[in-house]
C-alpha positions as a Python dict, from the first residue, in 0.01 Angstrom:
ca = {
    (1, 'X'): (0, 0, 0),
    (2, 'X'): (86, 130, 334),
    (3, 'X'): (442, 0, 469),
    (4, 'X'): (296, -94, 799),
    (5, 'X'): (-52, -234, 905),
    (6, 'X'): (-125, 56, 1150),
    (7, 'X'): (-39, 305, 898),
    (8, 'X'): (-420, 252, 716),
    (9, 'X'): (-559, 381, 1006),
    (10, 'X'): (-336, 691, 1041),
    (11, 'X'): (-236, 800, 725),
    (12, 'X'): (129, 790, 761),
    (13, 'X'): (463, 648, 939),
    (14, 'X'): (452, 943, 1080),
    (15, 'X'): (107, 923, 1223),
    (16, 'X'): (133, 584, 1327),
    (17, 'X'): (435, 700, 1577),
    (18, 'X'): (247, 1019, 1694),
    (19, 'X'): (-51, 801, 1755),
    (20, 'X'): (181, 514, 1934),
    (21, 'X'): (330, 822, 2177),
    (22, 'X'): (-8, 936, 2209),
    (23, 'X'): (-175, 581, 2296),
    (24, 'X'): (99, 488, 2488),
    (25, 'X'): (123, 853, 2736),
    (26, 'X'): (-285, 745, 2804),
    (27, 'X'): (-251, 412, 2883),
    (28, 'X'): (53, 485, 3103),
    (29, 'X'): (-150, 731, 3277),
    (30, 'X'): (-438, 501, 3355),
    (31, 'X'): (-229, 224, 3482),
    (32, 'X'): (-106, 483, 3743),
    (33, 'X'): (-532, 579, 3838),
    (34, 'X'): (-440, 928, 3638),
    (35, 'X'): (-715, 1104, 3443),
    (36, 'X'): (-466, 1076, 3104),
    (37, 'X'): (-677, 1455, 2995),
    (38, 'X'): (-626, 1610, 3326),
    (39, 'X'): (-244, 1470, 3341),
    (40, 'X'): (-167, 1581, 2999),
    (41, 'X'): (-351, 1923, 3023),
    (42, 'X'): (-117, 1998, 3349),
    (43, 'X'): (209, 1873, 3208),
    (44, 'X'): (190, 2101, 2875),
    (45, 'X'): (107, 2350, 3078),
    (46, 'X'): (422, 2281, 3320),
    (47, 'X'): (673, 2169, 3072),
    (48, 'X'): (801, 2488, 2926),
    (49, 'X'): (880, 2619, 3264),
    (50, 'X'): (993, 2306, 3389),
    (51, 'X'): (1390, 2236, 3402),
    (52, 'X'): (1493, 1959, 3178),
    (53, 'X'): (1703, 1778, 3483),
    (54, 'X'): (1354, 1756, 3634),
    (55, 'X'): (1128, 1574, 3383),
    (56, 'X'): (1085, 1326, 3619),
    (57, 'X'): (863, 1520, 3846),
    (58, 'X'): (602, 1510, 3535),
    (59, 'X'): (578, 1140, 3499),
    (60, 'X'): (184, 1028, 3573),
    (61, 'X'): (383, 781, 3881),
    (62, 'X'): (465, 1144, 4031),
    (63, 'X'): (170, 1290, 3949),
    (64, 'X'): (-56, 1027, 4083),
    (65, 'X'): (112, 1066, 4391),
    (66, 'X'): (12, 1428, 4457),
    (67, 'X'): (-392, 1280, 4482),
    (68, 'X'): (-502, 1502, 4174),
    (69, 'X'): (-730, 1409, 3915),
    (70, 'X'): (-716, 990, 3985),
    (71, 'X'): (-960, 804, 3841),
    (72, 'X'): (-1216, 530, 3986),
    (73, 'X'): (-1120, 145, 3952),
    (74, 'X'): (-1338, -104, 3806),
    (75, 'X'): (-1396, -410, 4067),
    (76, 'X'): (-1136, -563, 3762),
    (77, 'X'): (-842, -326, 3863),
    (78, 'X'): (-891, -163, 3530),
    (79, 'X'): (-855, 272, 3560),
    (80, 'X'): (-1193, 426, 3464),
    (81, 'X'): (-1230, 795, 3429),
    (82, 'X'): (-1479, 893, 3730),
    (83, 'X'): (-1782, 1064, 3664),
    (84, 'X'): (-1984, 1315, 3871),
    (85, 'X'): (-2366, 1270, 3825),
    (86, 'X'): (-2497, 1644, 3888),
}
């Protein structure tokens, strides 16, 4: 039996902690009315060119700031990713 109770889900420790960073970079993002997918899909993009004194400048805080890729609010205050009907 697994160690920890979130470790059936994932597989492994291991998994359970890259699914905690994971869950946790999303979430962090949507509090801040980021589009987590567009957020992370910029940063990785960014970060090997980025200096390391500078990380900063990639939070989603920063990032929502700039006015790209934000998402909609629910009338709850929850983040909801927006959606363009065509």
């Amino acid at each position: 039996m697994n160690r920890l109770c979130g470790d059936a889900f994932i597989g492994s420790e291991g998994g359970g902690k890259a699914a905690a960073i994971a869950y946790t970079l999303s979430e962090t993002a949507k509090l801040n009315a980021v589009d987590p997918q567009a957020w992370l899909t910029d940063v990785l993009g960014w970060i090997a060119d980025h200096k390391i004194t500078r990380l900063d400048e990639l939070m989603p805080w920063r990032y929502a700031r700039t006015g790209r890729n934000e998402v909609n609010r629910s009338p709850t205050g929850r983040a909801r990713r927006a959606v363009t009907l065509t």
